[in-house]
C-alpha positions as CSV (number, residue, x, y, z in Angstrom):
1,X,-8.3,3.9,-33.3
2,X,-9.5,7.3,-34.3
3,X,-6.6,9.9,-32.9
4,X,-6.9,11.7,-30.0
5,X,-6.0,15.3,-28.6
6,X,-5.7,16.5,-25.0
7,X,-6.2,19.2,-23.5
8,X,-3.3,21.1,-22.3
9,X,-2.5,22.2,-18.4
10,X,-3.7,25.9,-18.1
11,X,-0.5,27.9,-18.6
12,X,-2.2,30.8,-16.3
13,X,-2.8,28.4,-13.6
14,X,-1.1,30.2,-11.0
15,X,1.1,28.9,-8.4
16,X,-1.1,30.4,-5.0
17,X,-3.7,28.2,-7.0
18,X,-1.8,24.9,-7.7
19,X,-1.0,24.9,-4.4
20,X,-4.4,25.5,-3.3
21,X,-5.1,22.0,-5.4
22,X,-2.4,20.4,-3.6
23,X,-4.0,21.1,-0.2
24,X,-7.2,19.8,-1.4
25,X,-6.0,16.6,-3.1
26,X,-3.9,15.7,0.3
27,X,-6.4,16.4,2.7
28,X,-8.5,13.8,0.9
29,X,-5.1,11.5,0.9
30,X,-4.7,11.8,4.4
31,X,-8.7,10.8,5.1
32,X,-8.1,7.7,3.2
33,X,-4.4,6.8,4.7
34,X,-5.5,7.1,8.1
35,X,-9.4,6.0,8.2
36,X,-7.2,2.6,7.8
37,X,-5.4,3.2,11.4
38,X,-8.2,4.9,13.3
39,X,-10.8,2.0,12.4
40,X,-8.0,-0.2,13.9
41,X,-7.8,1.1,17.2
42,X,-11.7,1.4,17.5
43,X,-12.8,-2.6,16.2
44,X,-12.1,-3.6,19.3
45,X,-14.8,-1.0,21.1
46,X,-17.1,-1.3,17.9
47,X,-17.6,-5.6,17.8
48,X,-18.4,-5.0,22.0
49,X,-21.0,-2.6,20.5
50,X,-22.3,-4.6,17.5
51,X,-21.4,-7.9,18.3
52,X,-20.6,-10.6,15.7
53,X,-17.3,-10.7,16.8
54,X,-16.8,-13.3,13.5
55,X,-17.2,-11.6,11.5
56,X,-15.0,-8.7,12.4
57,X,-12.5,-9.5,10.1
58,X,-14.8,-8.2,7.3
59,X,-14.6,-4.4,9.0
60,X,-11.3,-4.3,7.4
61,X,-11.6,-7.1,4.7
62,X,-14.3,-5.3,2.9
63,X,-12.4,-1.7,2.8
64,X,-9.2,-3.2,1.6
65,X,-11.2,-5.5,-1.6
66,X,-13.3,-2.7,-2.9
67,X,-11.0,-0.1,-2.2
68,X,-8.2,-2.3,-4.1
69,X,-10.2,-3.8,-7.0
70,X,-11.4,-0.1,-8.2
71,X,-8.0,1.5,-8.0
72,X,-7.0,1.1,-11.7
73,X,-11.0,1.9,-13.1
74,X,-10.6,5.2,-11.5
75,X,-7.2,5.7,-13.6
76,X,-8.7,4.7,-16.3
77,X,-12.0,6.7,-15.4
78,X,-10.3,9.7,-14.9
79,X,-8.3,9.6,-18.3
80,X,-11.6,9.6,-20.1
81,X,-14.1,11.8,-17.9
82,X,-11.3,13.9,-16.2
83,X,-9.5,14.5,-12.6
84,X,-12.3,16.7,-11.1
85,X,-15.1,15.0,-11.8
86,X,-14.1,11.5,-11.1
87,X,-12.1,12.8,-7.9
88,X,-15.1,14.4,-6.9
89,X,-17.1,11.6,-7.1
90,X,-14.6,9.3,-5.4
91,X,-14.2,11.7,-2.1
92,X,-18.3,12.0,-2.3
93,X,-18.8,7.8,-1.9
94,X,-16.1,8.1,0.3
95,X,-18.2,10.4,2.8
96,X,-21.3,8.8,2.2
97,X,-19.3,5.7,3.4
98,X,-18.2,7.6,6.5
99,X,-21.6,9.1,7.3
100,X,-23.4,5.5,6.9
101,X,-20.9,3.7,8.7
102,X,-21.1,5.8,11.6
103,X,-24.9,5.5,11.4
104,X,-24.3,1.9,11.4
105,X,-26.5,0.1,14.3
106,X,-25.3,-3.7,13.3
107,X,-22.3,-5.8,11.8
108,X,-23.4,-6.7,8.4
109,X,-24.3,-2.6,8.1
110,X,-21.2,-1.3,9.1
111,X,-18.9,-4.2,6.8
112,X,-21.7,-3.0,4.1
113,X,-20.9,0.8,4.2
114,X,-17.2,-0.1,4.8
115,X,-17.3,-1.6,1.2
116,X,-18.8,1.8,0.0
117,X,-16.3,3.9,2.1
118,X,-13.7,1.6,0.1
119,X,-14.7,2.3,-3.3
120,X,-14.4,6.2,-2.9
121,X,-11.0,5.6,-0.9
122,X,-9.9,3.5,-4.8
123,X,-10.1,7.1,-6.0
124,X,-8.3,8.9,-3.9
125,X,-4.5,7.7,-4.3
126,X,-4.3,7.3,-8.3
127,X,-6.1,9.7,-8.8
128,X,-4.4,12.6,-6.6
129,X,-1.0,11.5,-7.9
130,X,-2.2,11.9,-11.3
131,X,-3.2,15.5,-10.5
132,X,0.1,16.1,-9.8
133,X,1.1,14.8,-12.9
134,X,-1.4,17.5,-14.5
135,X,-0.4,20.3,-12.9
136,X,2.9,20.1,-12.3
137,X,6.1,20.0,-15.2
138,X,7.7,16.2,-14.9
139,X,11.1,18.1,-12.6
140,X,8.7,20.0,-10.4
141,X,6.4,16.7,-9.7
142,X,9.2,15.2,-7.2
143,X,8.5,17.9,-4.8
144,X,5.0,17.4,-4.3
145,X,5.0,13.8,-5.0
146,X,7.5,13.3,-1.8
147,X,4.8,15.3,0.2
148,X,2.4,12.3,-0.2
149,X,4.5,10.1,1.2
150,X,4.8,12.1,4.0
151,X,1.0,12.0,4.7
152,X,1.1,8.2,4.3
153,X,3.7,7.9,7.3
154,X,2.0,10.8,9.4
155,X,-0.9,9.3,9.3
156,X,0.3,6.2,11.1
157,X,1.7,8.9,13.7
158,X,-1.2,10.5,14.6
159,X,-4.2,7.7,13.8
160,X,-4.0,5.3,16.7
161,X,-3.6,8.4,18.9
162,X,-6.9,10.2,17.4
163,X,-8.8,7.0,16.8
164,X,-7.9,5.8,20.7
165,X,-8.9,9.7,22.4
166,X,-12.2,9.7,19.7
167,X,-13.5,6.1,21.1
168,X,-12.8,6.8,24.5
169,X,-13.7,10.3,24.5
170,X,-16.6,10.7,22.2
171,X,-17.8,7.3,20.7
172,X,-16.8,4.9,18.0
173,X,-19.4,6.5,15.6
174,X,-17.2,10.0,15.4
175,X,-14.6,7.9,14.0
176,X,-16.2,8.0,11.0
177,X,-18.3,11.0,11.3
178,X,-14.7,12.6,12.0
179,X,-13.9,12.8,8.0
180,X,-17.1,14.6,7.0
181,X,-15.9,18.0,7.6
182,X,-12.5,17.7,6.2
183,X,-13.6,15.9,3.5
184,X,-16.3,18.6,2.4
185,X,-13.3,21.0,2.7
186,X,-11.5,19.4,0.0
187,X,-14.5,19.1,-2.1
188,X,-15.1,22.2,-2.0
189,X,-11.6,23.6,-2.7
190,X,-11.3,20.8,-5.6
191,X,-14.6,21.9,-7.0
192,X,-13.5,25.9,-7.4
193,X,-9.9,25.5,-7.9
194,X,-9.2,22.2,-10.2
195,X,-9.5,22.4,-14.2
196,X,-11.1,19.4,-15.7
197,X,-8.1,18.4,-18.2
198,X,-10.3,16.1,-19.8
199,X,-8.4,14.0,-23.2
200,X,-10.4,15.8,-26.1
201,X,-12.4,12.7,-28.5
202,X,-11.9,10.2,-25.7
203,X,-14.2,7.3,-26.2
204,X,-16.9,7.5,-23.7
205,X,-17.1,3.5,-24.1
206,X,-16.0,1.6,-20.7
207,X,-14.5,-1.8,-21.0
208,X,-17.4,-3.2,-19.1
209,X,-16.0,-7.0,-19.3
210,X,-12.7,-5.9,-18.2
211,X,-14.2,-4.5,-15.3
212,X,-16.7,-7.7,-14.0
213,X,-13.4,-10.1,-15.4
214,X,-10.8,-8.1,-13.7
215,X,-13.0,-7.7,-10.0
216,X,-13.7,-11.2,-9.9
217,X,-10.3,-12.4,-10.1
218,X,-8.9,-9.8,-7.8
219,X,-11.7,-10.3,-5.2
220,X,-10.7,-14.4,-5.2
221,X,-6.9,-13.6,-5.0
222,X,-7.7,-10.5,-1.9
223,X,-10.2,-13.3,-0.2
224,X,-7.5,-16.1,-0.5
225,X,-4.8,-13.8,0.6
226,X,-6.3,-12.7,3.6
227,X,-8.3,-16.3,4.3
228,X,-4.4,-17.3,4.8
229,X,-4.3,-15.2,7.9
230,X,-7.3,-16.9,9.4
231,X,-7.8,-20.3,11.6
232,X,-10.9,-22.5,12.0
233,X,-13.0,-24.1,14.4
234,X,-10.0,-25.9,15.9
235,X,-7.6,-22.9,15.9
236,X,-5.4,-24.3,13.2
237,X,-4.2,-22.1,10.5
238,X,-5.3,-22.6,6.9
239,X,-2.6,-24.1,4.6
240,X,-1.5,-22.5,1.8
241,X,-3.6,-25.9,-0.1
242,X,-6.4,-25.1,1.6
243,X,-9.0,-24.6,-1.0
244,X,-10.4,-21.3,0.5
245,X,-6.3,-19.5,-0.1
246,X,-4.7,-21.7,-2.3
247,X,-7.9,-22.6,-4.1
248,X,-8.8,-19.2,-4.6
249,X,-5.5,-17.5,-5.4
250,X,-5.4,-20.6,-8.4
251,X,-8.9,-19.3,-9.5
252,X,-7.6,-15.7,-9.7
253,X,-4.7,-16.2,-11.7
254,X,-7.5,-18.4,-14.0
255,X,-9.6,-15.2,-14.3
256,X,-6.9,-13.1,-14.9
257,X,-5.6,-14.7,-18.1
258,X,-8.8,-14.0,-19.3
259,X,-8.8,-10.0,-18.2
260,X,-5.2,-10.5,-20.2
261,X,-6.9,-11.4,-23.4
262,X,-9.9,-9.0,-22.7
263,X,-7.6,-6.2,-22.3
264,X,-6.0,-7.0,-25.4
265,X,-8.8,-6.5,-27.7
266,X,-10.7,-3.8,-25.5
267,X,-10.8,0.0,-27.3
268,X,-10.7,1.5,-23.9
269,X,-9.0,-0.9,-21.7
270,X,-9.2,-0.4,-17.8
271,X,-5.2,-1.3,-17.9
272,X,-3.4,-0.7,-21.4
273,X,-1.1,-3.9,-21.6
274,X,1.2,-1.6,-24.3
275,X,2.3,0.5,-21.1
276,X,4.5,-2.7,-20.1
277,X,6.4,-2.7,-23.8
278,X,7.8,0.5,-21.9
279,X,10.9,-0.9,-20.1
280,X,11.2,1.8,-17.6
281,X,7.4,1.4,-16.8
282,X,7.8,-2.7,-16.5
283,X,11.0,-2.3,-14.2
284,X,9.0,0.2,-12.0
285,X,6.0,-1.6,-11.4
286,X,8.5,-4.8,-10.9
287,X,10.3,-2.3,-8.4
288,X,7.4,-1.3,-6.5
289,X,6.2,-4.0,-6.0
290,X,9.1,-6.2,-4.1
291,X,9.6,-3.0,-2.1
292,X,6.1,-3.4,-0.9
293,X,6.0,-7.3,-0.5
294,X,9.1,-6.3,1.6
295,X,8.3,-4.0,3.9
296,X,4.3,-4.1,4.5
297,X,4.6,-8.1,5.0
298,X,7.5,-7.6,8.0
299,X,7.1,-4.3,9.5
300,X,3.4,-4.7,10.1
301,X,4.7,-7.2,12.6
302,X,6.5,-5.0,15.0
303,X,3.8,-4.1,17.1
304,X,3.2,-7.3,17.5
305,X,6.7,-7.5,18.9
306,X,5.9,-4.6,21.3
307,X,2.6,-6.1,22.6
308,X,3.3,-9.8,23.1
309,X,6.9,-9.4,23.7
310,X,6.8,-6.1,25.2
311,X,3.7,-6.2,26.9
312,X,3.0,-2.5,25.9
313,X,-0.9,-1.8,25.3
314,X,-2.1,-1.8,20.8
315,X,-2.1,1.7,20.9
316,X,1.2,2.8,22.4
317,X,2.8,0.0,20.5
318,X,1.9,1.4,17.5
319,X,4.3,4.7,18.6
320,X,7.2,2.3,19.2
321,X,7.9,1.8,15.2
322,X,8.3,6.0,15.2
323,X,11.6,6.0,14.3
324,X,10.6,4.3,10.9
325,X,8.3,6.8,10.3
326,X,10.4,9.8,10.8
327,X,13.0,8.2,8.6
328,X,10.2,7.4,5.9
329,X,8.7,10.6,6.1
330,X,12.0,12.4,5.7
331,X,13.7,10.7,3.2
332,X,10.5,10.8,1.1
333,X,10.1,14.5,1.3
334,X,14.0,14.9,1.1
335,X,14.5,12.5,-2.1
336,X,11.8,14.3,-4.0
337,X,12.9,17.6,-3.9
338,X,16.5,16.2,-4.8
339,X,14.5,14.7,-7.7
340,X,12.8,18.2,-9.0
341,X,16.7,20.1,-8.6
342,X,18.4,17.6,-9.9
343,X,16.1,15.8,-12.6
344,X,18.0,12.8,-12.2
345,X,16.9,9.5,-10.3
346,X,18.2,6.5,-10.9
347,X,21.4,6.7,-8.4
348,X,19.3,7.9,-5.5
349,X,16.9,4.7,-6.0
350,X,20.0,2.1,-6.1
351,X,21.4,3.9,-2.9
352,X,17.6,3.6,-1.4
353,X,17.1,-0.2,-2.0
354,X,20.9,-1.0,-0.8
355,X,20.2,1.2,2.8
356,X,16.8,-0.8,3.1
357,X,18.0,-4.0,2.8
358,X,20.7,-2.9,5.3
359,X,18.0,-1.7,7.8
360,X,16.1,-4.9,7.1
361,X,18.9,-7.5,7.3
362,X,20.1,-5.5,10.9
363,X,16.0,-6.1,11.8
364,X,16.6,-9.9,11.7
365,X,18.7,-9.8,14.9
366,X,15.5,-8.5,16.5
367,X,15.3,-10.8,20.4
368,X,13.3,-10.9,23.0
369,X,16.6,-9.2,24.9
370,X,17.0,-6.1,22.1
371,X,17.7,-2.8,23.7
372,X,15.3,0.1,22.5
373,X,18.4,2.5,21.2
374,X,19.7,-0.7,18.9
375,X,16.3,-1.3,17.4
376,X,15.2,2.2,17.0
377,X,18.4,3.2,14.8
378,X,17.8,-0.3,12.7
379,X,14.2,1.3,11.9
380,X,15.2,4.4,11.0
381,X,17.8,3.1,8.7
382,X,15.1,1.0,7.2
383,X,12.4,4.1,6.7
384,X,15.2,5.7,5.4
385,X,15.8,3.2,2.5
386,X,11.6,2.7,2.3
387,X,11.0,7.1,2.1
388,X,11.8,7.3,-1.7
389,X,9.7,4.5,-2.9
390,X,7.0,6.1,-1.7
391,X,7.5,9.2,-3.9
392,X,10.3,8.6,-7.0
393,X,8.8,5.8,-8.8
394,X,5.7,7.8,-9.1
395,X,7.7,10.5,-10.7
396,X,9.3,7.7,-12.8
397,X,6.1,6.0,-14.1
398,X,4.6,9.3,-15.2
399,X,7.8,10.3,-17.1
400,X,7.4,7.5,-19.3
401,X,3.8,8.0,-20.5
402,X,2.0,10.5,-22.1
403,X,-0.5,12.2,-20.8
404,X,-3.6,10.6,-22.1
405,X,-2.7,7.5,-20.1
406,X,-2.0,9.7,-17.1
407,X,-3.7,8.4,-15.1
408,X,-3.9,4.0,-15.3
409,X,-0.4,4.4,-15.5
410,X,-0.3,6.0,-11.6
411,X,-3.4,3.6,-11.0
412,X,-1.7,0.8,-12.1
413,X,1.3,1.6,-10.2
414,X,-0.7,2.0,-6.8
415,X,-3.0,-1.2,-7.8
416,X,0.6,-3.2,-7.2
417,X,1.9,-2.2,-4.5
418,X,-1.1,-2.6,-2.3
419,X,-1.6,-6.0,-3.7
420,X,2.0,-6.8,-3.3
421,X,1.1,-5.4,0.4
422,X,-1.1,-8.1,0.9
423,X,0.9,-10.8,-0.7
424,X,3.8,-9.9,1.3
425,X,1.3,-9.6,4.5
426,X,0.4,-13.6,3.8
427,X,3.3,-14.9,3.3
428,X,4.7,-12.8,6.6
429,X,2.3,-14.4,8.6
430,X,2.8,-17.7,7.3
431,X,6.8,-17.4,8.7
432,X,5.8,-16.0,11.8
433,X,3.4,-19.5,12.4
434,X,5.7,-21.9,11.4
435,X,9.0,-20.8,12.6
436,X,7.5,-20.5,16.1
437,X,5.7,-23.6,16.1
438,X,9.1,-25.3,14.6
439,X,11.2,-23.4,17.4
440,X,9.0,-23.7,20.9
441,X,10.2,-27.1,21.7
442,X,14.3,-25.9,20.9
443,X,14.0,-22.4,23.1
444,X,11.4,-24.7,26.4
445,X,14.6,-27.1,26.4
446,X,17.3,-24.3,26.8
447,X,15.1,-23.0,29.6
448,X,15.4,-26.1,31.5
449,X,11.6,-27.3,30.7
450,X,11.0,-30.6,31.0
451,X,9.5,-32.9,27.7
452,X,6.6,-33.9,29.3
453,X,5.9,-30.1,29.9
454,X,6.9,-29.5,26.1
455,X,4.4,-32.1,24.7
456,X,1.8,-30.7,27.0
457,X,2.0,-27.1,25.4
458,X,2.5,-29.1,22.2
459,X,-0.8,-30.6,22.4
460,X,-2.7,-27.2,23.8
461,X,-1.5,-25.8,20.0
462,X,1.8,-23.6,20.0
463,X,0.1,-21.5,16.8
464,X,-2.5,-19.9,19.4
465,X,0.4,-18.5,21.5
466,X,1.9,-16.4,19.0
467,X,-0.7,-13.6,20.2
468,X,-1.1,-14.1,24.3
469,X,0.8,-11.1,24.8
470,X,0.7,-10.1,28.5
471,X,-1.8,-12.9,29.1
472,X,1.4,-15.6,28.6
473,X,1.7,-16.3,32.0
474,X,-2.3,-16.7,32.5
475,X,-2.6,-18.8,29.1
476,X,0.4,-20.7,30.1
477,X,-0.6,-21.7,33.8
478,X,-4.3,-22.6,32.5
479,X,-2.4,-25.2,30.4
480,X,-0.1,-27.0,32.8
481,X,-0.9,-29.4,35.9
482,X,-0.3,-27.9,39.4
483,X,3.2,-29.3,39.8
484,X,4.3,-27.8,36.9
485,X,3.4,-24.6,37.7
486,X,6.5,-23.5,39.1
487,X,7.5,-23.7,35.3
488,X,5.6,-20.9,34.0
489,X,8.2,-18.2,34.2
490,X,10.4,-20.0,32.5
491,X,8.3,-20.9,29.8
492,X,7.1,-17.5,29.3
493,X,10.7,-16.2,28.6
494,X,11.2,-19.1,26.0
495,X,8.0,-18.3,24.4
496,X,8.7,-14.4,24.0
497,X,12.1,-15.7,22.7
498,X,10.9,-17.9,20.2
499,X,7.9,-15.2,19.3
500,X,11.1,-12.5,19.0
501,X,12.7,-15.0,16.5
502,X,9.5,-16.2,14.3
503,X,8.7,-11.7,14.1
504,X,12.5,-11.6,13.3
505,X,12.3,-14.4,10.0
506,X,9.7,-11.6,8.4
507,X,12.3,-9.2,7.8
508,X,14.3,-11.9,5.4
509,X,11.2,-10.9,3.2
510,X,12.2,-7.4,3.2
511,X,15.9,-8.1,2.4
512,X,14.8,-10.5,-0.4
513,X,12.5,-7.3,-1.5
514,X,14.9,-4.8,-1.7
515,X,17.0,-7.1,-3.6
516,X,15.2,-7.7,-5.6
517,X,13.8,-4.4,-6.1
518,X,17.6,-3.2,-6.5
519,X,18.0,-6.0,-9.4
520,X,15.2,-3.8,-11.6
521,X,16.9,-0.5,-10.7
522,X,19.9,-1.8,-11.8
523,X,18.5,-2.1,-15.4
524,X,16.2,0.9,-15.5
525,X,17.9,3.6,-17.9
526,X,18.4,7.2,-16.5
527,X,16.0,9.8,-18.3
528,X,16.3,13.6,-18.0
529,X,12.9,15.2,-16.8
530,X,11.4,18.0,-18.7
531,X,11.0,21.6,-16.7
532,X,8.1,22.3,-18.7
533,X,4.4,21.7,-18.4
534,X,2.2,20.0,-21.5
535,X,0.3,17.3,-22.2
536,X,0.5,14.0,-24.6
537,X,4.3,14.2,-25.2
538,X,6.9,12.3,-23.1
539,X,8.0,13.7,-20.0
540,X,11.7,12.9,-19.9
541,X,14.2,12.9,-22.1
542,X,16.8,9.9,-22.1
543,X,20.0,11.3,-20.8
544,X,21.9,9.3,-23.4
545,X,21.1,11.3,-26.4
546,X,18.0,10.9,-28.6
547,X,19.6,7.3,-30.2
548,X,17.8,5.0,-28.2
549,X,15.5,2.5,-30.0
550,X,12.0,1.2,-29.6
551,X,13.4,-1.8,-28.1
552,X,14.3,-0.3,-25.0
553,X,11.0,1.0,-24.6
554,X,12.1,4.6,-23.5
555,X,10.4,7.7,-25.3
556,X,12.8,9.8,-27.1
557,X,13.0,13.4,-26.6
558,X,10.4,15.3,-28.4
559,X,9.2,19.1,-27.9
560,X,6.0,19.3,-25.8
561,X,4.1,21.0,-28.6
562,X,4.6,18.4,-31.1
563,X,2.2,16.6,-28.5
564,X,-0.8,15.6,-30.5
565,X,1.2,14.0,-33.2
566,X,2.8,12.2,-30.4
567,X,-0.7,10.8,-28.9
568,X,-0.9,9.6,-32.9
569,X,1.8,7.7,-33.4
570,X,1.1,5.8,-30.0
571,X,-1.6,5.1,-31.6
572,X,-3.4,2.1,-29.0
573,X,-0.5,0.9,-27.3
574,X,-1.1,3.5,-24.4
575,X,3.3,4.0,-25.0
576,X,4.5,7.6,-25.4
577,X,4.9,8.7,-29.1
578,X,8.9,8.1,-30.5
């Protein structure tokens, strides 16, 4: 491979002005975080309006498989064309997206435009982070990095609220239309204020094969996934077997041994595969992505709790889990500003995996019978342990690259964990069916309810009461003879018990995450981060002295202006120079 240069940061980018870019780049992260929650609370307003009620899964199924399968192109887009350009043409499909979806006058229009609105929202997240990466020295990156995951938790503060008052109050359509100002703000801003530090000799060449391999396998693994969640004609749930999941998810891992070998002969691969000879890299990704399995698989479950459980309507039950948003929010900003004064890492992510699998093991003593108070301090002790995920490793992964692969690095790093999101999200829901099918018949005993009673419910299918909610007692009295009827309080508290119980088993997931996770801290070695801005040279310097080997896979320190000879010597293994 012919050797590359890049062009370094700006040193007369003023601060007034990088921050300028970090208002722009987060506005545009906070339209793609929380189009996710307002669309949630409008569905059910827009399928009465559109119909197809069917196919309303698609809404959300089409946003999350586009917007998932182009995260690490975008990387990889952006390390050959730039940040501005391929940001700006991200936010642009993204608005087009919003505009045609709130023009939508049908179903298969607005799951149509959602799919566009997806593949601008790929752009937003890997690419923003690797802006910060640009712009800001590897110490200083912390601070701002925390900030997004600030905007991640706010925006599940605030989007049920706005995308509840915007329905009711103005239509469905302004859901949408509702991003169009804000996100030609941010365009605008991007446009004057953002350098295009564009890597000098880049190949313009894309890895077009890598791309059409690498989509079909992830759409078949993201289709399987989410089919997993779903029941048929008969209301039964689709096993894991089942040739629409299981099926699927063995025709994606097929497909992606063949992106492997792709990727390994490409000369511009979408995902370098020498990134992971970096052990730090490896160990992060590994990380982040048994954090995520962890906590988007069980806490995506609580409101759940609060509805069916609870009986407290979708959108106020979506307030009930603040506590583990304020801790989220706080400890992300907190932990990456602790990060930029400190330069140091590694101790702060051990004490962050050990507090959430604290908050997550306390979460499986969640009952029908919990007291607010008890499980409002287990969820802040949980967000607590989740906030520096969302920021640190981020800082991490970009310390260990150079700059030329910027940006698939961060890609490749937000690529996991949303998978891992919807792994963990299968799997979750999975737990939650069985252990209250299993468990029904053991809680209707305690309550006194005779068997014949039990085998009735039995027969009507336990796996469709898992979501009555306030209609239990309705459901439930539809179901039993007249002389049984006297039953139905009783039954009702056993199956809000057992619901309590089978929500309660998903938070295992998230101890056996942040174990996990915790294992791959454990190994990841300690690196100092440079205060000083430049591009193509390693970030970080390892805090034991300049003698460690290739073999650990951690740059050793280097001056930043020795940077192109760096980019040489990593030659196409997309790992910083040694």
């Amino acid at each position: 491979m012919s050797s590359t240069t890049s062009t370094a940061v700006p040193r007369t980018l003023s601060q007034r002005t990088r921050l300028a870019i970090m208002g722009a780049v987060m506005l545009g992260l906070f339209l793609s975080a929380l189009d996710q929650t307002v669309v949630g609370t409008a569905l059910p307003t827009i399928v009465t309006d559109l119909g197809g009620n069917s196919v309303y899964v698609w809404v959300v199924t089409a946003y999350l498989l586009t917007s998932t399968v182009t995260v690490p192109m975008w990387g990889k887009l952006s390390d050959l064309f730039g940040r501005r350009p391929i940001l700006l043409i991200g936010i642009g499909i993204f608005l087009a997206g919003s505009a045609l979806s709130g023009l939508s006058q049908n179903m298969a229009e607005l799951i149509t435009f959602r799919g566009l609105q997806g593949i601008g929202a790929g752009s937003m997240f890997p690419v923003a982070l690797a802006v910060i990466g640009d712009i800001f020295s590897p110490r200083e990156r912390g601070r701002y990095q925390g900030l997004f995951g600030a905007v991640f938790g706010l925006s599940f503060l605030v989007g049920p609220f706005l995308g509840g008052w915007i329905t009711d109050s103005i239509g469905w359509h302004w859901v949408f239309y509702v991003n169009l100002p804000i996100g030609l703000v941010a365009l605008a801003v991007i446009a004057v204020t953002l350098p295009n530090m564009r890597r000098e000799g880049a190949r313009g060449s894309l890895d077009i094969w890598g791309a059409v391999v690498f989509t079909v396998a992830i759409v078949s693994l993201l289709i399987g996934l989410t089919e997993k969640g779903l029941t048929n004609a008969q209301g039964q749930a689709y096993g894991w077997f089942d040739w629409r999941v299981g099926g699927l998810i063995l025709l994606a891992g097929l497909i992606l041994a063949v992106f492997v070998v792709i990727e390994a002969r490409a000369a511009e691969p979408i995902i370098p595969l020498g990134l992971f000879r970096n052990l730090n890299f490896s160990l992060v990704q590994l990380a982040t992505f048994f954090l995520a399995f962890g906590f988007f698989g069980a806490v995506i479950f609580m409101p759940r709790y609060f509805q069916a459980v609870r009986g407290i309507s979708a959108t106020a039950s979506g307030y009930m889990i603040w506590p583990l948003l304020v801790g989220l929010i706080a400890t992300s900003v907190l932990s990456g500003q602790l990060v930029s004064r400190t330069g140091r890492y590694r101790r702060l992510l051990i004490v962050a995996a050990v507090v959430m699998a604290v908050g997550m093991l306390l979460l499986t003593r969640l009952t029908a019978t919990t007291s607010d108070p008890a499980l409002w301090l287990w969820l802040f002790i949980a967000g607590v342990g989740i906030g520096p995920s969302m920021s640190v490793y981020t800082v991490v992964v970009q310390a260990t690259v150079s700059q030329r692969n910027m940006g698939v690095a961060t890609s490749t790093l937000v690529f996991i964990r949303q998978v891992a999101s919807t792994v963990g999200l299968a799997i979750a829901g999975t737990l939650v069916g069985s252990t209250f099918t299993s468990q029904l018949p053991l809680h209707l005993a305690r309550a006194g309810v005779p068997a014949a009673a039990v085998r009735r419910l039995a027969l009507s299918g336990t796996g469709g009461l898992t979501g009555i909610g306030t209609s239990a007692t309705a459901s439930v009295t539809r179901t039993l003879p007249p002389a049984l009827r006297a039953l139905v309080p009783h039954i009702v508290r056993a199956i809000h018990a057992t619901l309590a119980e089978a929500l309660a088993s998903t938070f295992w997931l998230g101890v056996i995450g942040a174990a996990a996770a915790l294992g791959a801290v454990l190994v990841l070695r300690e690196v100092r981060l440079r205060t000083t801005t430049g591009v193509g040279g390693p970030a970080a310097e390892p805090v034991t002295g300049p003698a460690i080997g290739s073999a650990t896979g951690l740059p050793a320190p280097e001056p930043a202006e020795s940077a192109p000879a760096a980019m040489v010597a990593a030659g196409d293994t997309g790992t910083p120079g040694r």
